[in-house]
Each structure stands twice: as C-alpha cells, then as structure tokens.
C-alpha positions in Angstrom: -130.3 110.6 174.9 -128.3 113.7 176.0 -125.9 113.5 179.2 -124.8 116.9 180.5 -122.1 116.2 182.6 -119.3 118.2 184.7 -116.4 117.4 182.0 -113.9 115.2 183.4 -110.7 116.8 182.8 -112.0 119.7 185.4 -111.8 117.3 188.5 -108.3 117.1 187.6 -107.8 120.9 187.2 -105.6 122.7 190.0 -108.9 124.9 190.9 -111.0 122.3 190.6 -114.0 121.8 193.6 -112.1 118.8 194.7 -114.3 118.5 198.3 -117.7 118.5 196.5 -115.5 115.1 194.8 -113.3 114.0 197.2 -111.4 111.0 195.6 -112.8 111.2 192.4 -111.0 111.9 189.3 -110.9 112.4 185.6 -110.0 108.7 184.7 -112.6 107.3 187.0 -115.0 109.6 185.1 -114.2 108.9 181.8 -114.3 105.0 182.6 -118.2 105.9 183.5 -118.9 108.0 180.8 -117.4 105.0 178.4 -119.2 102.0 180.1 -122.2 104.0 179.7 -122.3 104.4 176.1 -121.4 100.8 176.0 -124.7 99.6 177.6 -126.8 102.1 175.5 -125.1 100.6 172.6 -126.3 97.3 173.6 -130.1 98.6 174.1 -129.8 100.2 170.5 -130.5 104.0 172.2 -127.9 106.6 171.0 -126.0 108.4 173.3 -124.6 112.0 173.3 -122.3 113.5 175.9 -122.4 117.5 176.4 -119.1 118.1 178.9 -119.2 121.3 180.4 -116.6 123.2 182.6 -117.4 125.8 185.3 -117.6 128.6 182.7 -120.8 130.6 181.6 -120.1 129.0 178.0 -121.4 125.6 179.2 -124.6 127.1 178.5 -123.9 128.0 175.0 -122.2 124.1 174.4 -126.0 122.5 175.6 -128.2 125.4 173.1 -125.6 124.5 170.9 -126.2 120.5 171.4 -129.9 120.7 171.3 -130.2 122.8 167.8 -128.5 120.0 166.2 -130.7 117.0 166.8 -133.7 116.2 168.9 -133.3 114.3 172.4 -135.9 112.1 173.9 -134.5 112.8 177.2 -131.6 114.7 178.9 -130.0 113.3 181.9 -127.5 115.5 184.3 -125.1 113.8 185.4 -124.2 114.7 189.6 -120.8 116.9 188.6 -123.3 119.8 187.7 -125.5 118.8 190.7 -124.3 118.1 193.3 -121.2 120.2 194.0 -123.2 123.4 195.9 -120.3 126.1 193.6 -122.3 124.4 190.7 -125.9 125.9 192.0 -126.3 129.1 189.7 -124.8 126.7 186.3 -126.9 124.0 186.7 -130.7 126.3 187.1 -129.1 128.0 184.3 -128.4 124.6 182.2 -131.7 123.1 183.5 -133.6 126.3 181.9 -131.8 126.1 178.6 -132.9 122.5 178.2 -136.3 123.6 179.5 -136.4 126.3 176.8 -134.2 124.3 173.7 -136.3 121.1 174.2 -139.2 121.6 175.9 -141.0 118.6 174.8 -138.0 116.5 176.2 -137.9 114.9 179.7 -135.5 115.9 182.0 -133.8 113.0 184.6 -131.2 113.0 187.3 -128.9 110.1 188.0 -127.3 109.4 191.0 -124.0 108.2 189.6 -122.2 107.4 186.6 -123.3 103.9 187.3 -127.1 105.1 187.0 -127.1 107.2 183.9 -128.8 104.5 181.6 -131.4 103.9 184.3 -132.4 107.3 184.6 -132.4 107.5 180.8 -134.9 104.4 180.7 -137.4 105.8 183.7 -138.4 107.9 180.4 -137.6 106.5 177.1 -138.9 103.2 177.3 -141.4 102.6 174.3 -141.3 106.4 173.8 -141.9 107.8 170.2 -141.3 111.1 168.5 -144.4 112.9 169.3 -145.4 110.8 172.0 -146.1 112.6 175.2 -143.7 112.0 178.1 -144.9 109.5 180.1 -143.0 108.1 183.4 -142.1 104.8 182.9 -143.1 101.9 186.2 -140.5 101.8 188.4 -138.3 98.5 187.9 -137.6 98.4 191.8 
C-alpha cells in the first residue's frame, strides 16, 4: 500500500497554504502518518509513504516510487487534495499513478485517521493478478 501525501514539514514552511490547513501542523501530521503504519503493521499489509512538497518534482518522487515495487493500491492522503493551490499537482500525481500502475486501485481518505480504511475498501483478500474488486462497505 502506497500513501501519497502532502509532506509534513511543508505545513510548517513560512509559504506554506496554511488556510487550506488552518490549525494543522507538521507534528500532528507525522503522529498520523506513524499511527497509520502501526495499524497496517498489525494487519500484516506493508506500508509506504511517498511525501511530496508543492514542487513539479513530486511527480518524479511517485514514478520514482512505483518503478521500484508493485502496489495493490495507492491512497492520497487530503494535503494533495484538498487544498484548491494543490488542483494542477494532484491531476498530475493522479495520472502518473494511472500511467506507473495502472492495474492498481486508486482510494481517497478523508483523514489521517482514515488512511487504512480506504486502503482496505480495496485490498481485502486481493492477490497479485487479481482484478480490482470493491470491497462491501463495513458501514
């Protein structure tokens, strides 16, 4: 599993899109991104993080992420999303994962809290080869 997230230390940079965040800094960030990994430990799922900054080379760190090892699925994480500045990075991030891995799913969480439930909606019982199959909804 893949996370492409907004890296933390830009929340705390001086130029940093701090109303698309408002409140939200690097520590709080990290603290996500750690407890995260924790519970896909637990589950026995590997976890990979690709932190990009605001720069066109984000692009270059996910083709450079997903022609090292294959993901089942790719989660992006709301600091590439949801801040509007972001718009143009994240269509061209969403097309480099279409094009590096197109046979992996693509998810959206809604928080740092929902990372590893996004992740599940599509790797639940999956296998390499497998086609990609929404899993039932838990709710």
């Amino acid at each position: 599993m893949l996370n492409v997230g907004l890296d933390p230390r830009v929340l705390d940079a001086a130029d940093s899109a701090d109303a698309a965040f408002p409140g939200v800094g690097a520590d709080q960030v990290q603290a996500g991104l750690e407890a995260t990994a924790a519970e896909f430990a637990k589950l026995g799922v590997g976890f990979d993080n690709c932190l990009v900054d605001r720069s066109e080379g984000a692009e270059e760190q996910l083709r450079d992420a997903l022609s090292k090892k294959r993901y089942d699925v790719i989660v992006f994480g709301g600091g590439v999303r949801l801040d509007p500045a972001m718009t143009p990075l994240f269509e061209k991030l969403v097309n480099v994962a279409r094009i590096g891995a197109p046979d992996t799913a693509l998810s959206f969480n809604t928080g740092p809290d929902t990372t590893v439930a996004a992740a599940l909606r599509w790797i639940a019982d999956l296998r390499p080869g497998d086609a990609l199959t929404p899993v039932a909804d838990p709710q």
